[in-house]
PDB file of N, CA, C and O in Angstrom:
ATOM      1  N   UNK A   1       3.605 -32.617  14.144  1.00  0.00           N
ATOM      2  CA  UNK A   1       4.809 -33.231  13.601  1.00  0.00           C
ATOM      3  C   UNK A   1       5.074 -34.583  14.259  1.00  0.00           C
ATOM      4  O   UNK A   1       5.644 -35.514  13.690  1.00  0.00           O
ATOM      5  N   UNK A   2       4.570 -34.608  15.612  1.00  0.00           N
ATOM      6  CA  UNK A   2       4.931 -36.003  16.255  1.00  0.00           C
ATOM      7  C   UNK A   2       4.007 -37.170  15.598  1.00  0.00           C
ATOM      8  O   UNK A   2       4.381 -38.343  15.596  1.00  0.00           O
ATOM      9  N   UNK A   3       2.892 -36.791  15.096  1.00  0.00           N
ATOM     10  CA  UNK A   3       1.968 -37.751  14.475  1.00  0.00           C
ATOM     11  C   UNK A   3       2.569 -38.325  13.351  1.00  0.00           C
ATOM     12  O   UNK A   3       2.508 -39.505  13.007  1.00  0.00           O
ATOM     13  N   UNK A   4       3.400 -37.013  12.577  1.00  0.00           N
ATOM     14  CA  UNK A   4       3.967 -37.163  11.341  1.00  0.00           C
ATOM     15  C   UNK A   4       4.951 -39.169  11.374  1.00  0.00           C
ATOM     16  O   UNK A   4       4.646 -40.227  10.823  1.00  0.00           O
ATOM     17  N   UNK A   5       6.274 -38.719  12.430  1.00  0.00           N
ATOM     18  CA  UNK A   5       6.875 -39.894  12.892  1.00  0.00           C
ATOM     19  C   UNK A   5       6.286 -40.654  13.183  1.00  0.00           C
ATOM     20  O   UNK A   5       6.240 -41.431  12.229  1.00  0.00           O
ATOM     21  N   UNK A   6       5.559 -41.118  14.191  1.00  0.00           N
ATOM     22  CA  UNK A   6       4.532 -42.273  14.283  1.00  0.00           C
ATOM     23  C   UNK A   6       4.248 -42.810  13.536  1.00  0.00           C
ATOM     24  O   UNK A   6       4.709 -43.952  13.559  1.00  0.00           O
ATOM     25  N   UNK A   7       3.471 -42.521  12.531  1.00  0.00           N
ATOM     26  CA  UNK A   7       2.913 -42.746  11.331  1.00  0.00           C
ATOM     27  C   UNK A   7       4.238 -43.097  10.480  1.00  0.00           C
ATOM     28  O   UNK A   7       4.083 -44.061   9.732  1.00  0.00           O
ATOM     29  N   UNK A   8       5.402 -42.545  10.458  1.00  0.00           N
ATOM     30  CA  UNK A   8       6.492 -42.915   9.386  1.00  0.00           C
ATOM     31  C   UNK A   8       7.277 -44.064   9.782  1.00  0.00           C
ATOM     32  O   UNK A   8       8.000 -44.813   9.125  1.00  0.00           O
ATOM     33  N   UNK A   9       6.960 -44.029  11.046  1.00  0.00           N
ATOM     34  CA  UNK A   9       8.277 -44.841  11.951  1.00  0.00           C
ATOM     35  C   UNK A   9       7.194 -47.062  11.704  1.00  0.00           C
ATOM     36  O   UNK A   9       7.587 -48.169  11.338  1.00  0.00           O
ATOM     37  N   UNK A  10       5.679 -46.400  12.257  1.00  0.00           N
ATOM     38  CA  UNK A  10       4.987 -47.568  12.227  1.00  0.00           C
ATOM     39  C   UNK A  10       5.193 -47.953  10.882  1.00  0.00           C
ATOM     40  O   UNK A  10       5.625 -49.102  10.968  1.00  0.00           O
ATOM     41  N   UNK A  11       5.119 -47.588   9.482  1.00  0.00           N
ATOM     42  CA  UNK A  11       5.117 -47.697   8.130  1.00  0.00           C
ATOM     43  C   UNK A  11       6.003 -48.681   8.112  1.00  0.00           C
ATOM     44  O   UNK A  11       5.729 -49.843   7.812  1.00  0.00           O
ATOM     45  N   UNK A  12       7.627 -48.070   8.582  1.00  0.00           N
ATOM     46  CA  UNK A  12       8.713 -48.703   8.315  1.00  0.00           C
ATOM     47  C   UNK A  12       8.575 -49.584   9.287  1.00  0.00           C
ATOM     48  O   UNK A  12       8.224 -50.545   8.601  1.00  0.00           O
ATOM     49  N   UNK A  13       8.589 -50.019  10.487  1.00  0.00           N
ATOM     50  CA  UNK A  13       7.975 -51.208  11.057  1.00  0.00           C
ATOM     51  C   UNK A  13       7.641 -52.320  10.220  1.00  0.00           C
ATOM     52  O   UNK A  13       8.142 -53.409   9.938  1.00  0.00           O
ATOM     53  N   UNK A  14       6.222 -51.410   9.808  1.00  0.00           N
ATOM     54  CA  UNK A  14       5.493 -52.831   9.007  1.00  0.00           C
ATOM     55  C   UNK A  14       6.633 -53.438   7.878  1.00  0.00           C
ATOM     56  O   UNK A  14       7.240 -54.507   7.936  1.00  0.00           O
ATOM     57  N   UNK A  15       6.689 -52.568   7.026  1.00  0.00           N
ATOM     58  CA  UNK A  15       7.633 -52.547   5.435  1.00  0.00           C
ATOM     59  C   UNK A  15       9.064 -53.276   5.958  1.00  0.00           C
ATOM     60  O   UNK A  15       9.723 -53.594   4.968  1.00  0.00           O
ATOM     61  N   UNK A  16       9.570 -53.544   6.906  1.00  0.00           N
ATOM     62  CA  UNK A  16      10.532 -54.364   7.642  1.00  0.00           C
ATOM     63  C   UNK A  16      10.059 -55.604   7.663  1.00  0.00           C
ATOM     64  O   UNK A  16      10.604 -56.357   6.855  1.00  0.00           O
ATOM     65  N   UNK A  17       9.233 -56.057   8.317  1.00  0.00           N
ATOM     66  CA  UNK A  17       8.706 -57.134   8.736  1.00  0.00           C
ATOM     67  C   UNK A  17       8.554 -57.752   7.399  1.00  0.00           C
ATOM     68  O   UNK A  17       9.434 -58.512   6.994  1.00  0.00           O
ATOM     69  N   UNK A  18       7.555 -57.499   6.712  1.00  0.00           N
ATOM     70  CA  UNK A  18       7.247 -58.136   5.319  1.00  0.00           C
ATOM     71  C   UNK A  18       8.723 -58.346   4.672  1.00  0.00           C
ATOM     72  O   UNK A  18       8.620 -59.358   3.979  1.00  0.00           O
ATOM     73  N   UNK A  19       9.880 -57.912   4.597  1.00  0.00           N
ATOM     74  CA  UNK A  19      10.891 -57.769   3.850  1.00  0.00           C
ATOM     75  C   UNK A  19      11.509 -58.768   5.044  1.00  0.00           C
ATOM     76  O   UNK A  19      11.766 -59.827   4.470  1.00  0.00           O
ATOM     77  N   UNK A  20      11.642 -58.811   5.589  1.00  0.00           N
ATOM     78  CA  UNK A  20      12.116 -59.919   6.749  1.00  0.00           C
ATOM     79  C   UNK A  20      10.927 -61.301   6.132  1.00  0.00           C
ATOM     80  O   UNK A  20      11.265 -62.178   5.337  1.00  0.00           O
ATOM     81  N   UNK A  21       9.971 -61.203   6.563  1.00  0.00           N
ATOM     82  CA  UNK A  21       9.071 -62.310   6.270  1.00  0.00           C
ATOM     83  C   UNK A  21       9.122 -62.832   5.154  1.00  0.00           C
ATOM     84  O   UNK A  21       8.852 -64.030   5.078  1.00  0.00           O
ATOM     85  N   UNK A  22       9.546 -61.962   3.744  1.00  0.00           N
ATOM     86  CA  UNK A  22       9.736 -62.374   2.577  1.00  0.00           C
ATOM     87  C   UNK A  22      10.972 -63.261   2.339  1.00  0.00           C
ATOM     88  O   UNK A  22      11.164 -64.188   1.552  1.00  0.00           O
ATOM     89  N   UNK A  23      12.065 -62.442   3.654  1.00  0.00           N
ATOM     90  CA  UNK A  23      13.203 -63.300   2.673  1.00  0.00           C
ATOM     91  C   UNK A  23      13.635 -64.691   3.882  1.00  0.00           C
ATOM     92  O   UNK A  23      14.515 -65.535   3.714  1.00  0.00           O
ATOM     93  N   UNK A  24      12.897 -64.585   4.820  1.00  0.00           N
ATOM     94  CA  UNK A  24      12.865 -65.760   6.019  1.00  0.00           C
ATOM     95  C   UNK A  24      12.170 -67.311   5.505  1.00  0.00           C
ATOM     96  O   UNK A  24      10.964 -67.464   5.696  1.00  0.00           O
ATOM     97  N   UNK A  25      12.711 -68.070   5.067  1.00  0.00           N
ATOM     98  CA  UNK A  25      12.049 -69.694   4.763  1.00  0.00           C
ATOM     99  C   UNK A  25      11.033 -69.979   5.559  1.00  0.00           C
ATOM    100  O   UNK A  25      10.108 -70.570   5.001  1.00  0.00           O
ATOM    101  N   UNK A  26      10.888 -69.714   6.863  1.00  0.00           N
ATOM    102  CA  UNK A  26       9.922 -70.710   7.781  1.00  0.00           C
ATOM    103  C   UNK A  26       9.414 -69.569   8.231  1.00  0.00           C
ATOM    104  O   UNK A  26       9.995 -68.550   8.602  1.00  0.00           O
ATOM    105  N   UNK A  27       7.846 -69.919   8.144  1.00  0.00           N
ATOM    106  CA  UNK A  27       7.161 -68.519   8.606  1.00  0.00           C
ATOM    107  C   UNK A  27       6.114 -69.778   9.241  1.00  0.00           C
ATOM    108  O   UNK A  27       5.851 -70.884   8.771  1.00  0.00           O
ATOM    109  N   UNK A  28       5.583 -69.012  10.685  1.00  0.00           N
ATOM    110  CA  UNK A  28       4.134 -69.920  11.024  1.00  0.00           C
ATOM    111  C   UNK A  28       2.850 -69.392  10.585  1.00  0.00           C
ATOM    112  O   UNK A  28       2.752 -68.203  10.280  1.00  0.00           O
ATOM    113  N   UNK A  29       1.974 -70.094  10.537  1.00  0.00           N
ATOM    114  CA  UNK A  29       0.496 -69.556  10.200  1.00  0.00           C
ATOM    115  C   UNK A  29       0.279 -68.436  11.064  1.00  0.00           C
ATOM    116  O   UNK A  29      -0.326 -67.483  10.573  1.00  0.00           O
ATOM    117  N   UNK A  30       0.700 -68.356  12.395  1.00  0.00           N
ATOM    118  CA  UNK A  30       0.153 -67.187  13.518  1.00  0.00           C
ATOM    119  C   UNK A  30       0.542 -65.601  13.059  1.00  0.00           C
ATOM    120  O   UNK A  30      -0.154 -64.597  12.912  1.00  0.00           O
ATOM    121  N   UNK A  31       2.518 -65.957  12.846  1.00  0.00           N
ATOM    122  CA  UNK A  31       3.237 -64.682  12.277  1.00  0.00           C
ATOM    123  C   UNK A  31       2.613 -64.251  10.839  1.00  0.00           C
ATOM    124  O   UNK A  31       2.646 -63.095  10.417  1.00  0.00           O
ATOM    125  N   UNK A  32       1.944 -65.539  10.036  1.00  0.00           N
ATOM    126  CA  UNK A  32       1.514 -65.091   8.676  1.00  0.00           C
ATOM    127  C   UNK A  32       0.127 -64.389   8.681  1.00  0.00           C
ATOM    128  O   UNK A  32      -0.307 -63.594   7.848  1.00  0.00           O
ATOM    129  N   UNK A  33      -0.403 -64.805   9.677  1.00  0.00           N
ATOM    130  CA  UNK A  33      -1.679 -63.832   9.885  1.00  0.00           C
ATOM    131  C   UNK A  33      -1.513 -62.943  10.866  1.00  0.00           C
ATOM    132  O   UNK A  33      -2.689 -62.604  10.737  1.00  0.00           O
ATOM    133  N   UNK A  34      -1.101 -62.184  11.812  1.00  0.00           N
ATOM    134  CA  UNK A  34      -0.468 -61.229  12.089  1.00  0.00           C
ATOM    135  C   UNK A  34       0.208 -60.374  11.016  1.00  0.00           C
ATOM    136  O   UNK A  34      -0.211 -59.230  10.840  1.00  0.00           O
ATOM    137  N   UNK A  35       0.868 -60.681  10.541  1.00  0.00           N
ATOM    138  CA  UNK A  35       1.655 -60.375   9.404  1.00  0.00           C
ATOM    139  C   UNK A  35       0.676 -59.607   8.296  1.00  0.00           C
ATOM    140  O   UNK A  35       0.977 -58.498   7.854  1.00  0.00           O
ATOM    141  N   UNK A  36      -0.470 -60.286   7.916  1.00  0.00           N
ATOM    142  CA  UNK A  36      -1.292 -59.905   6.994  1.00  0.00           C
ATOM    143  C   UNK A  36      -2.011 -58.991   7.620  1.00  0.00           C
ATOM    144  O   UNK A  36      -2.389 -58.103   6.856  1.00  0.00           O
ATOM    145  N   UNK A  37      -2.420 -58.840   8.962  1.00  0.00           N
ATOM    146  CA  UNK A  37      -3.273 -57.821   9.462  1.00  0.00           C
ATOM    147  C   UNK A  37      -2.307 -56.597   9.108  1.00  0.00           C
ATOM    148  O   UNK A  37      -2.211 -55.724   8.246  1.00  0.00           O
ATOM    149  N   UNK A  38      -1.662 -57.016  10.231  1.00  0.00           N
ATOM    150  CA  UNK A  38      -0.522 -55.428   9.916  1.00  0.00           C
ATOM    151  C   UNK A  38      -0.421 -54.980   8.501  1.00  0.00           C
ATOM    152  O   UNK A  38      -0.230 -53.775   8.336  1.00  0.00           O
ATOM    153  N   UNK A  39      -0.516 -55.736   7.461  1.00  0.00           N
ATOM    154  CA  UNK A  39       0.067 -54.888   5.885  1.00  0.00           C
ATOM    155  C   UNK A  39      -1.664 -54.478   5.859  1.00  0.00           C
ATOM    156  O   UNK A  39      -1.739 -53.361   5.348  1.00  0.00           O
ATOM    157  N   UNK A  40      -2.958 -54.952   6.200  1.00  0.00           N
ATOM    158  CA  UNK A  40      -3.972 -54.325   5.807  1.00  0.00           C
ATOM    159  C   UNK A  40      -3.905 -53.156   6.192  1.00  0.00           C
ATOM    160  O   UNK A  40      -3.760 -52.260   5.360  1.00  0.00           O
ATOM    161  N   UNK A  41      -3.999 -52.864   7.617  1.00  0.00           N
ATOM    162  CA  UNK A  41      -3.733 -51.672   8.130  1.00  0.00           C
ATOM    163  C   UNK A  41      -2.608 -50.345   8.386  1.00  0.00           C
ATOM    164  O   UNK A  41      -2.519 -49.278   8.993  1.00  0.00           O
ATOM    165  N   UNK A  42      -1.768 -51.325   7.374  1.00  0.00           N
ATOM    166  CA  UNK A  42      -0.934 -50.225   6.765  1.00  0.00           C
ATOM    167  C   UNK A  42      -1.485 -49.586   4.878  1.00  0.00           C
ATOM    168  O   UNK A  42      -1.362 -48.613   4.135  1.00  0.00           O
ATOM    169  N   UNK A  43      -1.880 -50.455   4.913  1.00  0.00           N
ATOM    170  CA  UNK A  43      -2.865 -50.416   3.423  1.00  0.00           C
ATOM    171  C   UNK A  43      -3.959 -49.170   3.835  1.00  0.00           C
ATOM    172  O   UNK A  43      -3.852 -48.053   3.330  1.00  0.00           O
ATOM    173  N   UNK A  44      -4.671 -49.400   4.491  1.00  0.00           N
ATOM    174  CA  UNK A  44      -6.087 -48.687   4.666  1.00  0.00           C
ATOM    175  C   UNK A  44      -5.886 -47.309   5.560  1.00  0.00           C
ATOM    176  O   UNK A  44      -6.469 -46.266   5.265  1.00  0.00           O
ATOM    177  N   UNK A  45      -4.974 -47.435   6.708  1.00  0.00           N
ATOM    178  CA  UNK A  45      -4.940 -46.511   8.003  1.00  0.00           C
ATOM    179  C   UNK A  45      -3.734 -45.494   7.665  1.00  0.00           C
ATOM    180  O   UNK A  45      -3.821 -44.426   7.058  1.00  0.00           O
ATOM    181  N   UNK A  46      -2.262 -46.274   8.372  1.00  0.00           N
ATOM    182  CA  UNK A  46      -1.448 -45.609   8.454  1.00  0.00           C
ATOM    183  C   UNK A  46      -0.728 -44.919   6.595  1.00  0.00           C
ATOM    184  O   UNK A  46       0.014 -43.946   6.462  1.00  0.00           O
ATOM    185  N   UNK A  47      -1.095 -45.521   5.827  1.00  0.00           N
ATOM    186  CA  UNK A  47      -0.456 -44.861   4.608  1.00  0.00           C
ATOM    187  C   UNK A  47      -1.296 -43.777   4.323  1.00  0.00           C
ATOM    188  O   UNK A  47      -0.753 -42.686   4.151  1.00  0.00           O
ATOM    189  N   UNK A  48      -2.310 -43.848   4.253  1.00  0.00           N
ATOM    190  CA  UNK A  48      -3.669 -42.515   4.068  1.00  0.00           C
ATOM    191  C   UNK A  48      -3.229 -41.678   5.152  1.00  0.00           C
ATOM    192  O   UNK A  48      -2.647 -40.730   4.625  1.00  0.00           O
ATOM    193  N   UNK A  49      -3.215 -41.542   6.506  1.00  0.00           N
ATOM    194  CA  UNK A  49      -3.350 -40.897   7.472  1.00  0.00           C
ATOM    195  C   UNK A  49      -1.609 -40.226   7.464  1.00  0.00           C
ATOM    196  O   UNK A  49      -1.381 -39.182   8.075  1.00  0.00           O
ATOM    197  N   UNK A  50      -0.865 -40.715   6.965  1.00  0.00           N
ATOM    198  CA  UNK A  50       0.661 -40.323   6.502  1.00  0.00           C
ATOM    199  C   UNK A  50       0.466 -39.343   5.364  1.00  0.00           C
ATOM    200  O   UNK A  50       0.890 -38.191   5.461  1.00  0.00           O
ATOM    201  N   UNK A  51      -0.137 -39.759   4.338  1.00  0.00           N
ATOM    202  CA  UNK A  51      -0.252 -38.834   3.079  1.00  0.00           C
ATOM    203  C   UNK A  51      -0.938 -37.579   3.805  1.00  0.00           C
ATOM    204  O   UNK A  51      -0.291 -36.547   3.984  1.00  0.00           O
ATOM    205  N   UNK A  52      -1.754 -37.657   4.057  1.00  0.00           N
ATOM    206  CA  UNK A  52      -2.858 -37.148   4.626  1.00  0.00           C
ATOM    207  C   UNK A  52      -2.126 -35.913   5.722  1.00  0.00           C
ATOM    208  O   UNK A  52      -2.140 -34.693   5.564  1.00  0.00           O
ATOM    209  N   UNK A  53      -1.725 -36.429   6.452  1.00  0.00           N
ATOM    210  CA  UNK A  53      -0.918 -35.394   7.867  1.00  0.00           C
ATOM    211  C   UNK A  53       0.296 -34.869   7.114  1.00  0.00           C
ATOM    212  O   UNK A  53       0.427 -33.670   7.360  1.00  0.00           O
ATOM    213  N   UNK A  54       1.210 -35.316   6.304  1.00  0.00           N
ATOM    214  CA  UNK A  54       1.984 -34.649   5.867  1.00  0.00           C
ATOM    215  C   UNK A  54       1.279 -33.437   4.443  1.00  0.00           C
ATOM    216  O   UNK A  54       2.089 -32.630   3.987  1.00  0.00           O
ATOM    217  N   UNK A  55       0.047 -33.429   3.963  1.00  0.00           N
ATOM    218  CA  UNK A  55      -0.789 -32.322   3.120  1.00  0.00           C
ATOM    219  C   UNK A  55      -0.798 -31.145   4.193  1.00  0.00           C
ATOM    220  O   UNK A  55      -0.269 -30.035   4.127  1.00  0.00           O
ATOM    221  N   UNK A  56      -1.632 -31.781   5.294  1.00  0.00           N
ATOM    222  CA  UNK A  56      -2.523 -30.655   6.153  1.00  0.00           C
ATOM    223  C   UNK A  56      -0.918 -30.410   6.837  1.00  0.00           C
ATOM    224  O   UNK A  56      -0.894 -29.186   6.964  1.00  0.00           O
ATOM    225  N   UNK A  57       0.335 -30.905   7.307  1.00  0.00           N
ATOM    226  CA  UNK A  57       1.284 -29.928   7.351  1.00  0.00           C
ATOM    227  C   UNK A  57       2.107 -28.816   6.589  1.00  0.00           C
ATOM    228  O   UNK A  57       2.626 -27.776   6.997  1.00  0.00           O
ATOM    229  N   UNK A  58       2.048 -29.377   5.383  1.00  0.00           N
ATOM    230  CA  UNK A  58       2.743 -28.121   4.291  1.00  0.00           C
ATOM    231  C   UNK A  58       1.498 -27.155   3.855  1.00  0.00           C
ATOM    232  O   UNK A  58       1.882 -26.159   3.243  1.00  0.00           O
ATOM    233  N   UNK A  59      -0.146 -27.261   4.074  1.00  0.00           N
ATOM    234  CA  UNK A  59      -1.095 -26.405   3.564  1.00  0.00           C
ATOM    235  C   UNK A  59      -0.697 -25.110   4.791  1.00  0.00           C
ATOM    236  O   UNK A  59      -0.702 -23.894   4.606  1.00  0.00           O
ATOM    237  N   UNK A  60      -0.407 -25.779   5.902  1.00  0.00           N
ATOM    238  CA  UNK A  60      -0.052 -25.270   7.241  1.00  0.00           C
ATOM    239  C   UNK A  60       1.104 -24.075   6.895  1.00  0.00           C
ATOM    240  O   UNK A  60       1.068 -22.847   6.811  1.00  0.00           O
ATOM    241  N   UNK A  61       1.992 -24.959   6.763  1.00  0.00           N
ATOM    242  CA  UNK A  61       3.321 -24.119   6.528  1.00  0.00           C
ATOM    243  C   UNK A  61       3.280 -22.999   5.281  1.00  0.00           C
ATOM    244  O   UNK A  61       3.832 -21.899   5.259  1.00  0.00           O
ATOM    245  N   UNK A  62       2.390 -23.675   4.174  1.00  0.00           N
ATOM    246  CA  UNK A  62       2.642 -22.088   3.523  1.00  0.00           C
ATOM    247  C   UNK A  62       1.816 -21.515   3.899  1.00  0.00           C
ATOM    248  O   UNK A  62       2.221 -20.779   4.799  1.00  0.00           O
ATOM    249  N   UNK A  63       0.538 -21.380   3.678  1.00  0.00           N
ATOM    250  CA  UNK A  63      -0.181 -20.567   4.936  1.00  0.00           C
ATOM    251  C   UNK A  63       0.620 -19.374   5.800  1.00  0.00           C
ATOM    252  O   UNK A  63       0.610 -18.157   5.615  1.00  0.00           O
ATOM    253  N   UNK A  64       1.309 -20.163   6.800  1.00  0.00           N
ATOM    254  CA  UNK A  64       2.218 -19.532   7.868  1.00  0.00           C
ATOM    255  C   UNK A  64       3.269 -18.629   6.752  1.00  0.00           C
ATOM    256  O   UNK A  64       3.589 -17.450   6.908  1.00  0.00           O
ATOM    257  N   UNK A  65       3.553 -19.228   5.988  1.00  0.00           N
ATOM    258  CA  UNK A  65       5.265 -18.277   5.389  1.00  0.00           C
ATOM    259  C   UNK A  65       4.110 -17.031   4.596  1.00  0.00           C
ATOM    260  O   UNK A  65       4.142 -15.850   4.943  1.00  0.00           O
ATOM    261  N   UNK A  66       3.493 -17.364   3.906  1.00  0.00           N
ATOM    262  CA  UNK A  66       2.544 -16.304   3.156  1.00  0.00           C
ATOM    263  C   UNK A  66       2.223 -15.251   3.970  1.00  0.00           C
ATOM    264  O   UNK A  66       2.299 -14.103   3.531  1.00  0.00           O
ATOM    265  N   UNK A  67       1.797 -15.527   5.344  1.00  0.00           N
ATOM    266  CA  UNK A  67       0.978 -14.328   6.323  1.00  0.00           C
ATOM    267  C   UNK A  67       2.451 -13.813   6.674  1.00  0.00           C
ATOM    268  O   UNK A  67       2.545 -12.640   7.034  1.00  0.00           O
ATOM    269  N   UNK A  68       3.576 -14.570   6.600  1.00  0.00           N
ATOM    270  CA  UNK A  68       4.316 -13.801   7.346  1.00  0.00           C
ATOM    271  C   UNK A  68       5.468 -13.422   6.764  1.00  0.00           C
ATOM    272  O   UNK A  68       6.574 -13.327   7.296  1.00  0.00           O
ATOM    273  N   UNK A  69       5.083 -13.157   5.371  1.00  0.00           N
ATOM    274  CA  UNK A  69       6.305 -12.323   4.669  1.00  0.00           C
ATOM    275  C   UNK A  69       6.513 -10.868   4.528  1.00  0.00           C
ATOM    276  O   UNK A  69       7.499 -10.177   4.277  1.00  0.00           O
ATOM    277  N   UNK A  70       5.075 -10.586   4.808  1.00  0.00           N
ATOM    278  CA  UNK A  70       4.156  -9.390   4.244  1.00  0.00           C
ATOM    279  C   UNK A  70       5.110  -8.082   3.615  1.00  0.00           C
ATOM    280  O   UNK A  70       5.427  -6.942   3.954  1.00  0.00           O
ATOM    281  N   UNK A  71       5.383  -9.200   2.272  1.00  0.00           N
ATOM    282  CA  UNK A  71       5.744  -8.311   1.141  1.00  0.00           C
ATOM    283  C   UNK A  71       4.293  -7.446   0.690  1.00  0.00           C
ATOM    284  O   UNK A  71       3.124  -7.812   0.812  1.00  0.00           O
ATOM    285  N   UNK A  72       4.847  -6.170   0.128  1.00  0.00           N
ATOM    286  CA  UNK A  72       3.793  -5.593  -0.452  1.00  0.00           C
ATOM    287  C   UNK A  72       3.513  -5.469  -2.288  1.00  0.00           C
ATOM    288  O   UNK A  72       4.385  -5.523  -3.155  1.00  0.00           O
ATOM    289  N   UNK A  73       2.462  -5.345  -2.424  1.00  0.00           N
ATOM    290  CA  UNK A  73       2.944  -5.851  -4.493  1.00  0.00           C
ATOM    291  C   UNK A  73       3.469  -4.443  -4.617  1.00  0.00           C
ATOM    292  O   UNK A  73       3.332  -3.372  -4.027  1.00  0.00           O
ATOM    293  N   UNK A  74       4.246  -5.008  -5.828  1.00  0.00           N
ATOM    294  CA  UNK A  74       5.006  -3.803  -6.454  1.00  0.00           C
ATOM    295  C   UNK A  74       3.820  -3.407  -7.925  1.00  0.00           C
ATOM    296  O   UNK A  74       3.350  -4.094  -8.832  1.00  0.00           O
ATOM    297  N   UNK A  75       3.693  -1.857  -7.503  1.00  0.00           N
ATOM    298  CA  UNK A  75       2.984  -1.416  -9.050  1.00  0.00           C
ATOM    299  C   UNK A  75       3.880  -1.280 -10.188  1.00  0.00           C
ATOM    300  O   UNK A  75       5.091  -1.057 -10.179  1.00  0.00           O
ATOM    301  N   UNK A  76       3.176  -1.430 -11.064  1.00  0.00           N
ATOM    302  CA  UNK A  76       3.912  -1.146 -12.442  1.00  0.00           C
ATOM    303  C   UNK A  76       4.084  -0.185 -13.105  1.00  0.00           C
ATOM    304  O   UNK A  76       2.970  -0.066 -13.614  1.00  0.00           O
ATOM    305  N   UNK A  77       4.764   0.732 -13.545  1.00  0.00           N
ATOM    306  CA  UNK A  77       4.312   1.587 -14.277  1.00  0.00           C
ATOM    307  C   UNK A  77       3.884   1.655 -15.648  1.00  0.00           C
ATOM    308  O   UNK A  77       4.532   0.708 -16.093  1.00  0.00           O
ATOM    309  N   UNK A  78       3.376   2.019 -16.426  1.00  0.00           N
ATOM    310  CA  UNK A  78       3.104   1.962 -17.789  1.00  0.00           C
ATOM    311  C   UNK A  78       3.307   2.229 -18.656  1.00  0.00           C
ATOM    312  O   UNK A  78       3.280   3.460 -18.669  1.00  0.00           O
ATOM    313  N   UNK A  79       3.600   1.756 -19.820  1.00  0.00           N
ATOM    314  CA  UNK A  79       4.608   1.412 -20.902  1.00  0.00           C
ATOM    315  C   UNK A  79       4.395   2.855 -21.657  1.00  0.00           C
ATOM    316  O   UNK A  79       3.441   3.503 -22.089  1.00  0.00           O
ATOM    317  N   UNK A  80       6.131   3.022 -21.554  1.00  0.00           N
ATOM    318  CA  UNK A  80       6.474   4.457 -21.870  1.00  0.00           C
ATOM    319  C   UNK A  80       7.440   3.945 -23.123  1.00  0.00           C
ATOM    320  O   UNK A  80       8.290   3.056 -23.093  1.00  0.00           O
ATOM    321  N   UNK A  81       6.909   5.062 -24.591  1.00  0.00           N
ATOM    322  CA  UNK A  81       7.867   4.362 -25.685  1.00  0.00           C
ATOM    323  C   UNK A  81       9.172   5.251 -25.448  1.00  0.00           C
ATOM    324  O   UNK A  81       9.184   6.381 -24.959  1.00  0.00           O
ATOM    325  N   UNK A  82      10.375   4.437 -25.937  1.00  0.00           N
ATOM    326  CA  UNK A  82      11.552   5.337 -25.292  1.00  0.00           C
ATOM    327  C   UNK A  82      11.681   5.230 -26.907  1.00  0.00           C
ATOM    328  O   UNK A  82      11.106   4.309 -27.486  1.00  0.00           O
ATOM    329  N   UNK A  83      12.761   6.579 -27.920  1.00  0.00           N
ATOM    330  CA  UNK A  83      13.236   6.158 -28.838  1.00  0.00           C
ATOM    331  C   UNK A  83      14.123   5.807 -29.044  1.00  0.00           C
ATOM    332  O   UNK A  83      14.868   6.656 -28.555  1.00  0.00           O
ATOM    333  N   UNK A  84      14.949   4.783 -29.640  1.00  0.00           N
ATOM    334  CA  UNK A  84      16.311   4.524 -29.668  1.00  0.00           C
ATOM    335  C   UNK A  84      17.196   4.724 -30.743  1.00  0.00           C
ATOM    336  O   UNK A  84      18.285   4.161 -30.857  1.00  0.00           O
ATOM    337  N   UNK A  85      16.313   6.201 -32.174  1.00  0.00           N
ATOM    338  CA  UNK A  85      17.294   6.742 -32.751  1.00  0.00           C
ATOM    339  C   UNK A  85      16.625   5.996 -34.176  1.00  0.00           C
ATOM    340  O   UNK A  85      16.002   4.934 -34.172  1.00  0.00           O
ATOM    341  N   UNK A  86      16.888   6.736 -35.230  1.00  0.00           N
ATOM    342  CA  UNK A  86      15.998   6.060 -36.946  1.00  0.00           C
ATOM    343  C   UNK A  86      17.307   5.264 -37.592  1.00  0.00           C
ATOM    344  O   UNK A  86      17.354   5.154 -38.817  1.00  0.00           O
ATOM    345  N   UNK A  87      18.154   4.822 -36.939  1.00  0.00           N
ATOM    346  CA  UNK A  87      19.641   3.996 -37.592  1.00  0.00           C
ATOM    347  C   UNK A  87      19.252   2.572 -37.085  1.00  0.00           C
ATOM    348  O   UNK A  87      19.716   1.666 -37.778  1.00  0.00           O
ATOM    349  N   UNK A  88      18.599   2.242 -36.164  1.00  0.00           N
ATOM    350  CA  UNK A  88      18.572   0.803 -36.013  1.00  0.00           C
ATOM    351  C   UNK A  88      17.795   0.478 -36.451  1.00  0.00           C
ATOM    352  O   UNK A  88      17.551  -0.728 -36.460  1.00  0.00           O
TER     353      UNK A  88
END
């Protein structure tokens, strides 16, 4: 779960910056390439590895709730005609 944040917290980091950088007039070449690294590697790394860790946590969790409900199936019984009388 701590990977989970990391990964959510760096996202919003980046997704700040660009939204700052977008609406800021004067940007330098240094912050603009910095700037561009960081959105690659939010492109390629941290958005995959986010999708990604939050799957393998809920495959996790039901997993876990499934083993540990241990309902048992209910049988059925089999279809018994009842009559309900020659007027209806």
């Amino acid at each position: 779960m701590k990977t989970h944040m990391f990964y959510f917290a760096s996202f919003i980091a980046v997704s700040r910056l660009t939204l700052i950088s977008n609406l800021s007039p004067t940007i330098s070449a240094g912050q603009y390439g910095i700037l561009h690294i960081l959105l690659v590697v939010q492109m390629v790394v941290l958005g995959p590895r986010l999708i990604l860790g939050v799957r393998e946590y809920y495959v996790k969790l039901v997993a876990d709730s499934d083993a540990a409900t241990g309902m048992t199936s209910i049988a059925f019984q089999e279809r018994v005609h009842i009559s309900t009388g020659n007027g209806v």
